[in-house]
Structure formats: structure tokens, C-alpha cells
C-alpha positions in Angstrom: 33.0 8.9 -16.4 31.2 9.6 -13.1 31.0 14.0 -14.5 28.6 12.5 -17.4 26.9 10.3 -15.5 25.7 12.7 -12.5 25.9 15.2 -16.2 23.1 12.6 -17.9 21.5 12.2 -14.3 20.4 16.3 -13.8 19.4 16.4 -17.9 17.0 13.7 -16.9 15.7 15.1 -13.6 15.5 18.6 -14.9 13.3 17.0 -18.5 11.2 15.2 -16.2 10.4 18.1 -14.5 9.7 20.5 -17.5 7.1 17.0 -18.8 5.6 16.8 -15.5 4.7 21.2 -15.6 4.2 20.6 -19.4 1.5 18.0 -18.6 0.0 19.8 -16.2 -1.0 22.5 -18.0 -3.1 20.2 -20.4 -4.6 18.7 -17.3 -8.4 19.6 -16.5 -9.2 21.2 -13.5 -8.2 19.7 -10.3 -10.8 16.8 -9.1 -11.2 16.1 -6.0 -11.1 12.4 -4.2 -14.5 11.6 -3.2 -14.8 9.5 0.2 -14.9 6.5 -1.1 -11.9 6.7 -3.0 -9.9 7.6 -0.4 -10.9 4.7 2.1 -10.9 2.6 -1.0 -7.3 3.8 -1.3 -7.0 3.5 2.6 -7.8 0.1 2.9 -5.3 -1.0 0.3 -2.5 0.6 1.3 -3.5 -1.0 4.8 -4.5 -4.3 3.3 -0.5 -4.2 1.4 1.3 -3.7 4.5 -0.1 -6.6 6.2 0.3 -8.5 3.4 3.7 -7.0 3.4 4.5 -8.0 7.4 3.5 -11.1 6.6 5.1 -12.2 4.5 8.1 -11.0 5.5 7.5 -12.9 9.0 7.0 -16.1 7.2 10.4 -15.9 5.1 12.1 -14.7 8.3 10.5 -17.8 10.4 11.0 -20.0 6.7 7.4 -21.2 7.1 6.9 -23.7 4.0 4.9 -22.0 0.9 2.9 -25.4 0.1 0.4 -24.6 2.4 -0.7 -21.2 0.7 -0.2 -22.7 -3.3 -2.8 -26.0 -2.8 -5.8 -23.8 -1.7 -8.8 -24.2 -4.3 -9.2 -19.5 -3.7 -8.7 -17.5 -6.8 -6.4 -15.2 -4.7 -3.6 -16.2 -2.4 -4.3 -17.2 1.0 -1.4 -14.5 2.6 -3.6 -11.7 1.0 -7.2 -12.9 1.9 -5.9 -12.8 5.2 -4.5 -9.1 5.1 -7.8 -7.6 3.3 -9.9 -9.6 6.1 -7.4 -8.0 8.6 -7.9 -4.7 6.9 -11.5 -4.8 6.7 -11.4 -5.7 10.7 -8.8 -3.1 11.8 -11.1 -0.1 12.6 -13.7 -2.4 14.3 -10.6 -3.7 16.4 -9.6 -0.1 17.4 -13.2 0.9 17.8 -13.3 -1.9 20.4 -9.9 -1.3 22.0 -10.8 2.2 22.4 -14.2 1.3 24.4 -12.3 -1.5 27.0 -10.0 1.4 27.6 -12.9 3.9 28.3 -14.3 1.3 30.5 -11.6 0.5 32.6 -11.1 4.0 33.8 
């Protein structure tokens, strides 16, 4: 039973892969990510693994969930808090980088 499994398992790995180089050669030339898109995508990625650390802190520390569900925001609370910390984190190292300067 465990033969046609790993069996099915390789068909389906080696199908994706002949889609995947099937697609791609109907696929317009490559475009390249302007800068915006990229910090766009930056700052998301960034602003989910706050939002992440968070709230994994507040499960671990079993901080009550009221307090984020009765706010009158469209989005929650928990990820307000990581964009803001997101948008803020390269000011904060831009900072942290000129008191260390100073100091020496």
C-alpha cells in the first residue's frame, strides 16, 4: 500500500513539473518587479510576521481576545498594530543605526 502511494506521490510531482515547463512556455516574456512592488511585497511579508509573533505571544501568554473583537476598526486591532510596526521598522533602524554612530 505504501509502493502506490510514494508510486501516486512521483506521478504527481513529475505531472506538476511537465504543467509548470508546459505553462511556461506560453508565458510572455519575463517582467520584471518594479520598486514598488517589491517594498510593497516587503512590507507585507514584514507586516505578517509581526502579526504572526504576535499573535503567537498572546496565545502563549492566553491574553483574552475581547479586547481586539469590540473595536469599532474595519481591520483587526493585532494587524493595525503590525502594518504600523512595519511601516516604522526602517525609521527605527535608521535611528538605531545613528545612536550607534554617535556613541563611538
Amino acid at each position: 500500500m505504501q509502493a502506490i502511494g510514494i508510486l501516486l506521490l512521483l506521478v504527481g510531482v513529475a505531472g506538476s513539473v511537465y504543467q509548470r515547463r508546459y505553462m511556461s512556455m506560453w508565458r510572455s516574456a519575463k517582467l520584471s518587479d518594479s520598486p514598488l512592488s517589491r517594498a510593497l511585497a516587503q512590507l507585507v511579508g514584514t507586516a505578517g510576521g509581526i502579526y504572526l509573533s504576535l499573535e503567537l505571544l498572546f496565545s502563549f501568554l492566553k491574553l483574552p481576545e475581547e479586547w481586539r473583537s469590540d473595536t469599532p476598526l474595519m481591520m483587526e486591532p493585532l494587524a493595525l498594530i503590525s502594518l504600523v510596526l512595519a511601516i516604522l521598522q526602517p525609521y527605527g533602524l535608521r535611528g538605531w543605526y545613528w545612536l550607534r554612530n554617535i556613541r563611538r
